[in-house]
C-alpha positions in Angstrom: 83.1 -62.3 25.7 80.2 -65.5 25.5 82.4 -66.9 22.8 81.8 -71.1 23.8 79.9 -70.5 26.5 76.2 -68.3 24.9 75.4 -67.6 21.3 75.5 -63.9 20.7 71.6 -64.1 20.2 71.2 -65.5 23.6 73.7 -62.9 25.3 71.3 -60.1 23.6 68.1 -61.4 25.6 70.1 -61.5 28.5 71.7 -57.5 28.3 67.5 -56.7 27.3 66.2 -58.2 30.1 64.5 -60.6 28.0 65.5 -63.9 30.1 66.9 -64.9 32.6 70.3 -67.0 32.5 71.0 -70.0 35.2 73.8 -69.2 37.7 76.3 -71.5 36.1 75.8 -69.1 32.8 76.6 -66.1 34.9 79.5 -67.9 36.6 81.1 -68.6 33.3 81.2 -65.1 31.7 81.9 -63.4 35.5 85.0 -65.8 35.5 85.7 -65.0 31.8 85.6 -61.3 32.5 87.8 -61.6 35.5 85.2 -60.5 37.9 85.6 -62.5 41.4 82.2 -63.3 42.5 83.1 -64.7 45.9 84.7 -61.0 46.5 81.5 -59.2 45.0 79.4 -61.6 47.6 81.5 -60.3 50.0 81.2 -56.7 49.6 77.3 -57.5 49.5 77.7 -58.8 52.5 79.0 -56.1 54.4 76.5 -53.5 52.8 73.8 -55.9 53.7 74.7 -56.0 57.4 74.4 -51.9 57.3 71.5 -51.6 55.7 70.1 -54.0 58.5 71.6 -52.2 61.2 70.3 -48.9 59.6 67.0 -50.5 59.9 67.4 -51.5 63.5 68.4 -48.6 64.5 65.8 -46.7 62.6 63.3 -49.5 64.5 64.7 -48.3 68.1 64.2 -44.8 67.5 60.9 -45.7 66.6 61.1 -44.0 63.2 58.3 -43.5 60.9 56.6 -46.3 59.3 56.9 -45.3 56.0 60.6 -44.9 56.4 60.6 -48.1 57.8 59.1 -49.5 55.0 61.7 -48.1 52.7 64.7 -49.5 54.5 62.9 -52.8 54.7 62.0 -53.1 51.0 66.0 -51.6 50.5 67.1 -54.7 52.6 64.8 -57.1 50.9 66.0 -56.3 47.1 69.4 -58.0 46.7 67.6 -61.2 47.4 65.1 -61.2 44.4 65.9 -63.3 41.4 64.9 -59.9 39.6 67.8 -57.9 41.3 70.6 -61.0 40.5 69.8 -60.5 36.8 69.6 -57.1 36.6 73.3 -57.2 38.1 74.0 -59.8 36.1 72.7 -57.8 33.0 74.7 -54.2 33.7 78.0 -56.4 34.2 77.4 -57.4 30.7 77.0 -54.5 29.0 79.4 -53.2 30.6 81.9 -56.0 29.5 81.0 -56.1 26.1 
């Protein structure tokens, strides 16, 4: 699956969460594996905007901070570095 593009070593740290690949490494083995990131994106996207207006609404009806809290943090998670390469980690193992 890495073949020309990550040793096999180097695609071992990566499926154990032992580093953490640049985009372009990512882009090369989604591409090779036939996954269309532009279309994953996408359906992030569109989860993304529910979870915020699942939020807002939860904000409106003046829900409970803690719960609050929880859809904020729920919001907040695609957008860590941590999140990308634990995605980018299960589509790997997966692939393999």
């Amino acid at each position: 699956m890495a073949e020309g593009i990550i040793s096999v070593s180097y695609l071992s740290k990566i499926e154990h969460n032992q580093i953490f690949p640049s985009e372009e490494v990512y882009n090369l083995i989604f591409k090779r594996l036939g996954i269309d990131i532009e279309e994953e994106l996408q359906l992030n996207d569109f989860v993304l905007e529910k979870k915020c207006r699942t939020w807002f609404h939860a904000l409106l009806l003046g829900s409970e901070k803690d719960r609050l809290s929880y859809l904020y943090e729920d919001i907040k998670k695609p957008f860590s570095r941590a999140f990308i390469h634990e995605y980018g980690s299960s589509v790997l193992r997966k692939g393999r």
